[in-house]
BAMIKOL-258809 format. One record per residue (C-alpha): x, y, z; residue number from 1. Coordinates in nm, 3 decimals. Example, Ala and Ser with C-alpha at 12.3 -4.5 7.8 and 13.67 -1.06 7.14 Angstrom:
[atom [1.230 -0.450 0.780] 1]
[atom [1.367 -0.106 0.714] 2]
# end
This chain:
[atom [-4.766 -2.574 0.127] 1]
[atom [-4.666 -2.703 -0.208] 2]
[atom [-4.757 -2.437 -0.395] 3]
[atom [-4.504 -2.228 -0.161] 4]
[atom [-4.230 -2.496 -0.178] 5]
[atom [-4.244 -2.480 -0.551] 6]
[atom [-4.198 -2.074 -0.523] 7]
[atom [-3.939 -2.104 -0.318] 8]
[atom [-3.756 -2.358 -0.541] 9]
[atom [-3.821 -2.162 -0.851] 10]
[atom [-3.688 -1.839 -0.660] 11]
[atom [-3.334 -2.082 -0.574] 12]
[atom [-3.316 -2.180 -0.932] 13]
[atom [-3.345 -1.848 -1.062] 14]
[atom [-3.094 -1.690 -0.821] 15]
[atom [-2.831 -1.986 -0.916] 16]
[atom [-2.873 -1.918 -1.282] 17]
[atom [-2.804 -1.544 -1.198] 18]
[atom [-2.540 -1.626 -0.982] 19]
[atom [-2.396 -1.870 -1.228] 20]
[atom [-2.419 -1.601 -1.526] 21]
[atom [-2.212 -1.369 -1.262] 22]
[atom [-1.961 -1.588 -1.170] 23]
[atom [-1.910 -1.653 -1.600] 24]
[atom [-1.906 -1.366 -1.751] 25]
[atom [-1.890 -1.062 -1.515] 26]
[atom [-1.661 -1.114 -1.245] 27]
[atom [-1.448 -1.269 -1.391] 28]
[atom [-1.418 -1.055 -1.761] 29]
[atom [-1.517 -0.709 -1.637] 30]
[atom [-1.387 -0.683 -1.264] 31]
[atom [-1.034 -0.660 -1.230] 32]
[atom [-0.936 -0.599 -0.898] 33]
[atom [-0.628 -0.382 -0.777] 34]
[atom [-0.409 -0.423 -0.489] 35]
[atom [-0.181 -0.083 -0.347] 36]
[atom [0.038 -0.173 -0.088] 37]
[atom [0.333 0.064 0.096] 38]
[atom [0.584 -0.252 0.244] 39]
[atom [0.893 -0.223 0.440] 40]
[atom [1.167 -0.409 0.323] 41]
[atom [1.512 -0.480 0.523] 42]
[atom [1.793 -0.307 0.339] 43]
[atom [1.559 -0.028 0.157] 44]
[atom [1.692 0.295 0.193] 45]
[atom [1.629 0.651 0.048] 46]
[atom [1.779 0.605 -0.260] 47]
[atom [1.507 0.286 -0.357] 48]
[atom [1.208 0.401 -0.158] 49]
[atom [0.935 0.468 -0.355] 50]
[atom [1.035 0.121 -0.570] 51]
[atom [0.714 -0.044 -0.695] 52]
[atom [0.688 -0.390 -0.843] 53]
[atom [0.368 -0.515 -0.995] 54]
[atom [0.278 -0.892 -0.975] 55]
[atom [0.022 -1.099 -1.207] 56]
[atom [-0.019 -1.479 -1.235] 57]
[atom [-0.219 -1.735 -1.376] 58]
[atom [-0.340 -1.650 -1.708] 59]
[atom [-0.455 -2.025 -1.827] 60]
[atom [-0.378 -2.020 -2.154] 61]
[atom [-0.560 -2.293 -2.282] 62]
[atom [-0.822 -2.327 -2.039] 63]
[atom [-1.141 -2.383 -2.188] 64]
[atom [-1.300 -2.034 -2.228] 65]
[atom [-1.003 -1.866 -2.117] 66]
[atom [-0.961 -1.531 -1.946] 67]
[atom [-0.760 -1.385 -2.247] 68]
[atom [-0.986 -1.077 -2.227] 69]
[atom [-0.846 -1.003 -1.923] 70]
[atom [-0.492 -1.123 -1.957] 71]
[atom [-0.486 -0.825 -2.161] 72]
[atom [-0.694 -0.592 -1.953] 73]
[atom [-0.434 -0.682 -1.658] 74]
[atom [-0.123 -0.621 -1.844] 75]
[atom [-0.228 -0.274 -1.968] 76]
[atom [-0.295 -0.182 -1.660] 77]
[atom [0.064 -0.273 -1.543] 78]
[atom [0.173 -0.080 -1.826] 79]
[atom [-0.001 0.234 -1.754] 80]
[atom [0.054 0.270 -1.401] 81]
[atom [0.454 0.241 -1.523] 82]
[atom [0.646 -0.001 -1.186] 83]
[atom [0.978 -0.034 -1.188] 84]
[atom [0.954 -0.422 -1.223] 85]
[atom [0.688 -0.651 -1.330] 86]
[atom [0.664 -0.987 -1.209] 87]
[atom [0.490 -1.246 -1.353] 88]
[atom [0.433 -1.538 -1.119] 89]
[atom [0.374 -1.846 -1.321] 90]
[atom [0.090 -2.089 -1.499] 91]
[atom [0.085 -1.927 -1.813] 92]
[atom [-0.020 -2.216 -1.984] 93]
[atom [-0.301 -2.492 -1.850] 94]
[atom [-0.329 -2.793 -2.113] 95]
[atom [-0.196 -2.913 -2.459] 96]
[atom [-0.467 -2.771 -2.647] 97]
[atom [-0.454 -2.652 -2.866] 98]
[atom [-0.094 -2.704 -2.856] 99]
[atom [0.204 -2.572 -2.667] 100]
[atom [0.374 -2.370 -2.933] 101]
[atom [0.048 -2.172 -3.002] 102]
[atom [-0.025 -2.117 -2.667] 103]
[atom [0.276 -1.952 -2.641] 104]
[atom [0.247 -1.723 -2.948] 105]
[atom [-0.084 -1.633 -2.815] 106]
[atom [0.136 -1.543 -2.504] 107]
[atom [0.386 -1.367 -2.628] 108]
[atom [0.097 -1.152 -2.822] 109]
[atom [-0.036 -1.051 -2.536] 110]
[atom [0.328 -0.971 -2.328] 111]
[atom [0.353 -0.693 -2.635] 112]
[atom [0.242 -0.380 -2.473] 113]
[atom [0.428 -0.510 -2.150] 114]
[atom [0.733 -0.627 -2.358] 115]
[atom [0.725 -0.312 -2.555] 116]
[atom [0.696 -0.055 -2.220] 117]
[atom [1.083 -0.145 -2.132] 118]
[atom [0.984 -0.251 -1.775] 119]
[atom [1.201 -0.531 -1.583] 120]
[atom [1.015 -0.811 -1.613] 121]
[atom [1.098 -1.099 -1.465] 122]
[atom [0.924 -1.464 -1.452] 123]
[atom [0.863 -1.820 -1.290] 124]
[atom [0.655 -2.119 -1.382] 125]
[atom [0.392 -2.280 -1.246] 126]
[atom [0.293 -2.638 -1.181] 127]
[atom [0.043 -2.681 -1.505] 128]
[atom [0.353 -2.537 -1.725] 129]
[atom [0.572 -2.820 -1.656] 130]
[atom [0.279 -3.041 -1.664] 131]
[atom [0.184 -2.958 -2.026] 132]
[atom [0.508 -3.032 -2.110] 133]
[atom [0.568 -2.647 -2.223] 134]
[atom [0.845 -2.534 -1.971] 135]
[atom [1.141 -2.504 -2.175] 136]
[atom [0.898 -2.368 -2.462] 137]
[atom [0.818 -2.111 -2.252] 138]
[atom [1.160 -2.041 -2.116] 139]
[atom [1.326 -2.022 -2.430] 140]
[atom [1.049 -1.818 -2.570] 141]
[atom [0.977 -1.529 -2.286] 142]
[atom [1.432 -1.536 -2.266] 143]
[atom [1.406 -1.438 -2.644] 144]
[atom [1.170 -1.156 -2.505] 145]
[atom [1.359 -1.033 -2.333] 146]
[atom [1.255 -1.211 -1.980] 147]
[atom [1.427 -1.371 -1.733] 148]
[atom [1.267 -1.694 -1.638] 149]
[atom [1.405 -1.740 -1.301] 150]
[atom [1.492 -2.111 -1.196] 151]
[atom [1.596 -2.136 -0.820] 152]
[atom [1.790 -1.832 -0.898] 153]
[atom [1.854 -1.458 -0.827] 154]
[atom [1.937 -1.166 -1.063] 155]
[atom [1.967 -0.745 -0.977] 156]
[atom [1.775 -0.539 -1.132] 157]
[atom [1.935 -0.273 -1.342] 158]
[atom [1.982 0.056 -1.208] 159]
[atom [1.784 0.012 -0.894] 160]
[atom [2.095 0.065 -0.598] 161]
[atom [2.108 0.139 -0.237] 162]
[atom [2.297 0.469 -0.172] 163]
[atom [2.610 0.212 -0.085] 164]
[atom [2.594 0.013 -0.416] 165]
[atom [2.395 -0.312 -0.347] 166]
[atom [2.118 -0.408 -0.593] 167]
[atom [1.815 -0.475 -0.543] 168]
[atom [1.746 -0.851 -0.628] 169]
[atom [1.456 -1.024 -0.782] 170]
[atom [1.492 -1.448 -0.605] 171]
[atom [1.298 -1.702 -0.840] 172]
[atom [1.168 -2.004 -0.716] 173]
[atom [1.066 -2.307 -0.916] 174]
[atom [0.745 -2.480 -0.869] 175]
[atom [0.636 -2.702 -0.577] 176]
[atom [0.674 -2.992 -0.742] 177]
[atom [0.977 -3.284 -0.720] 178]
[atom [1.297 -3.196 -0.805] 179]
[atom [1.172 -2.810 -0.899] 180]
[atom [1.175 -2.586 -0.592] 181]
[atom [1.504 -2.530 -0.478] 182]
[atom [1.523 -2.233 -0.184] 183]
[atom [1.917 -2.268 -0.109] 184]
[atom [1.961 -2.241 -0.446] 185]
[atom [1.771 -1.920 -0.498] 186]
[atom [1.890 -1.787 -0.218] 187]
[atom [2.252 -1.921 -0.307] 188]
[atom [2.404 -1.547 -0.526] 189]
[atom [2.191 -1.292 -0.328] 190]
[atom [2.437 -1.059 -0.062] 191]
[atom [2.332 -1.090 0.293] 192]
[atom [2.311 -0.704 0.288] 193]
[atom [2.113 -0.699 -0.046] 194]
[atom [1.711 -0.599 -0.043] 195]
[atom [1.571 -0.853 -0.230] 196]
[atom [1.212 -0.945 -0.373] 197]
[atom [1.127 -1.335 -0.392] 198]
[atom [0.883 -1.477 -0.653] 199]
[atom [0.721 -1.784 -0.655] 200]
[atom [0.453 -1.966 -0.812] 201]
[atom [0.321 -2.180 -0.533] 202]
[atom [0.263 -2.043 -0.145] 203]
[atom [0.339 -2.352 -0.014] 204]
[atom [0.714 -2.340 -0.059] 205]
[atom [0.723 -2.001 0.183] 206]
[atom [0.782 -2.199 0.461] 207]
[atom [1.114 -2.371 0.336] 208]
[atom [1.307 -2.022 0.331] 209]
[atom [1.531 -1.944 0.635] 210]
[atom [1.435 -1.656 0.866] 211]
[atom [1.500 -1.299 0.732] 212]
[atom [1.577 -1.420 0.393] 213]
[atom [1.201 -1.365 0.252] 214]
[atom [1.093 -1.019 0.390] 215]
[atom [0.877 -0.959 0.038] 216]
[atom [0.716 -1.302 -0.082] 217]
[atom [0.491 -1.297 -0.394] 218]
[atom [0.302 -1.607 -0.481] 219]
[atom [-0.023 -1.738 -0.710] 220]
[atom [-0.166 -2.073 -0.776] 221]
[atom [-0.460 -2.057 -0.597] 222]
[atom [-0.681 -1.852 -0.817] 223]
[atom [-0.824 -1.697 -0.419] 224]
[atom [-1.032 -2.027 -0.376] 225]
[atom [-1.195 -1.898 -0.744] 226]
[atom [-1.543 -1.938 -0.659] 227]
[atom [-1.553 -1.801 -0.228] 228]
[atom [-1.811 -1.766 0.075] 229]
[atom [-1.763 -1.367 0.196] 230]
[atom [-1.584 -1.403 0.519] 231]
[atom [-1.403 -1.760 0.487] 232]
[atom [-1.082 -1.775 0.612] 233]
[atom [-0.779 -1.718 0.456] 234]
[atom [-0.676 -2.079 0.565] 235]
[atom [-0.802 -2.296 0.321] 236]
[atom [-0.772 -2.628 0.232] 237]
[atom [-0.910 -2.525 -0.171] 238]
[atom [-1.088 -2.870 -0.412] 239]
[atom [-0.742 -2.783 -0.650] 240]
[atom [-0.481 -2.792 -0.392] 241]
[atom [-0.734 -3.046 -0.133] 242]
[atom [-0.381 -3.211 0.000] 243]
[atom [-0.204 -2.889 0.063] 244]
[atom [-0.223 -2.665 0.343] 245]
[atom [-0.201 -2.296 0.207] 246]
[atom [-0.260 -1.952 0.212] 247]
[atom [-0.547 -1.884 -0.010] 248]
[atom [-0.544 -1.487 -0.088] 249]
[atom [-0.368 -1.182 0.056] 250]
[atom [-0.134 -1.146 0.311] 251]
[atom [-0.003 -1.492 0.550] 252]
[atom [-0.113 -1.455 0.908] 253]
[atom [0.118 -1.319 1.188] 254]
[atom [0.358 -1.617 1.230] 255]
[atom [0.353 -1.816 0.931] 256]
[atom [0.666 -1.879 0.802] 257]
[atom [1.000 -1.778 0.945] 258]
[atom [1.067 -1.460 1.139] 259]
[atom [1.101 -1.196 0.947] 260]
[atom [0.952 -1.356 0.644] 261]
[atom [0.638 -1.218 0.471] 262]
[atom [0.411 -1.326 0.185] 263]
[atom [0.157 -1.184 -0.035] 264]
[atom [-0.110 -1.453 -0.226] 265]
[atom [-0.223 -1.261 -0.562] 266]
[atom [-0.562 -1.405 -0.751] 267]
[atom [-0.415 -1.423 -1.081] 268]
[atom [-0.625 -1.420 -1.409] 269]
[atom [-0.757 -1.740 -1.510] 270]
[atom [-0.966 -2.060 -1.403] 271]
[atom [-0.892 -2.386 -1.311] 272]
[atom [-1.113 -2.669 -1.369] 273]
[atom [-1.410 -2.413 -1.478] 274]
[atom [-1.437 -2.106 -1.611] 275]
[atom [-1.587 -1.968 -1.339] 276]
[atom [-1.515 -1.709 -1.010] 277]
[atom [-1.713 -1.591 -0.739] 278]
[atom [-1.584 -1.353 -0.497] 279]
[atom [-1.244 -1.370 -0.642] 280]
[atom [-1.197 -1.139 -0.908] 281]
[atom [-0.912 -1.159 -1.122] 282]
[atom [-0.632 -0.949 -0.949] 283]
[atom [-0.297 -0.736 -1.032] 284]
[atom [-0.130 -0.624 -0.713] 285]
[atom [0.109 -0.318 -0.682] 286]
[atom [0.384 -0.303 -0.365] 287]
[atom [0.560 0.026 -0.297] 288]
[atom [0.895 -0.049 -0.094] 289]
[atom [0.996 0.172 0.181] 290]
[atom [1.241 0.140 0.467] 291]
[atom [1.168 -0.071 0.725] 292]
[atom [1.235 -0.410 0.949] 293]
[atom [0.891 -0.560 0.755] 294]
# end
């Protein structure tokens, strides 16, 4: 009996270590998983169907063996599938090592091919940004790039109209943290007969926005749970976020939020706490707009 107990613990040990190698250095440096969605939008008509905006979050910079790899990896393959927008939802930096302003030059290195492509990009920040102390760093810096950095604000996109003139609008919302996330003010500039596109870092402020005001929502922050039992639930209450009460990955259930309001949880790139993920690859997401109620 002993003899088989110690089998049968060696066997556990050795499928942890495997698992343990996985969740280090393959999933989360060679898989990069791609989302293609067709969503109807209120206000989408012939002349912008066919729109596609790409969505990324989370790189981490700074993280202890951070996901720059991959960063990269990700923002190619925004550039080669060529969307009309690129969004890029927030926690771009994670701690104060080894320093703010050369996390952000390592940032801004790896925005080139992005930068360079002449795609609308547009921006947020995250929580751990304004906890490093790096969000108006990063603000000024990505603005210089040629990036919006959208604070509880709206702005059209150039060149993408409806067939009678209205613009289609990318609302920024700031983090979900005091004083930061401000929905009335986002939605304050944005036509009632405009399609619009709302990105925020943190899912957790969806349910703030009015009905009908948030057909398209696109969040991050919670890395999908980062390490993930196959067939959880998409309610989670995750160790990083254990007082919140969130969407972890993919699309809200039927009914959460306001009528008419939908939202999208991407992966993002990096790691909190560890570098580790299991069962939640690093993710960039792709959303085709069409006509439609939602």
């Amino acid at each position: 009996m002993r003899r088989w107990l110690l089998r049968i613990g060696a066997a556990l040990g050795v499928l942890l270590t495997l698992l343990l190698v996985y969740g280090v250095l393959i999933e989360p440096r060679l898989v990069l998983d791609e989302v293609h969605a067709e969503v109807p939008l209120p206000h989408v008509d012939e002349e912008l169907a066919g729109t596609e905006v790409a969505v990324v979050s989370d790189f981490q910079l700074g993280m202890w063996f951070a996901n720059t790899g991959m960063v990269e990896r990700s923002l190619e393959t925004i550039v080669d599938e060529e969307p009309d927008i690129a969004l890029l939802a927030g926690d771009f930096l994670y701690s104060t090592d080894p320093g703010v302003e050369a996390q952000v030059d390592v940032l801004l290195e790896l925005l080139g091919p992005l930068l360079e492509s002449g795609i609308p990009t547009y921006a947020v920040l995250g929580n751990h940004d304004h906890a490093v102390d790096g969000a108006e760093e990063l603000t000024t810096a990505l603005e210089e790039a040629g990036v919006p950095v959208l604070r509880n604000e709206s702005v059209p996109v150039p060149g993408l109209r409806t067939a009678s003139g209205e613009a289609l609008h990318v609302v920024g919302v700031g983090p979900d943290r005091p004083g930061l996330a401000d929905v009335d003010a986002a939605l304050a500039d944005v036509p009632d007969g405009a399609p619009r596109v709302v990105l925020m870092h943190n899912p957790t402020v969806f349910d703030e926005f009015p009905a009908g005001t948030a057909p398209l929502v696109l969040a991050g922050h919670t890395h999908c749970g980062q390490v993930t039992l196959p067939g959880t639930p998409r309610w989670s209450y995750l160790a990083l976020t254990d007082e919140e009460k969130i969407v972890a990955d993919g699309w809200a259930p039927a009914g959460y939020g306001a009528e008419g309001n939908r939202m999208f949880v991407t992966c993002g790139i990096g790691f909190s706490l560890a570098p580790i993920r299991i069962n939640a690859p690093p993710q960039v997401a792709f959303f085709e707009l069409r006509p439609g109620d939602g």
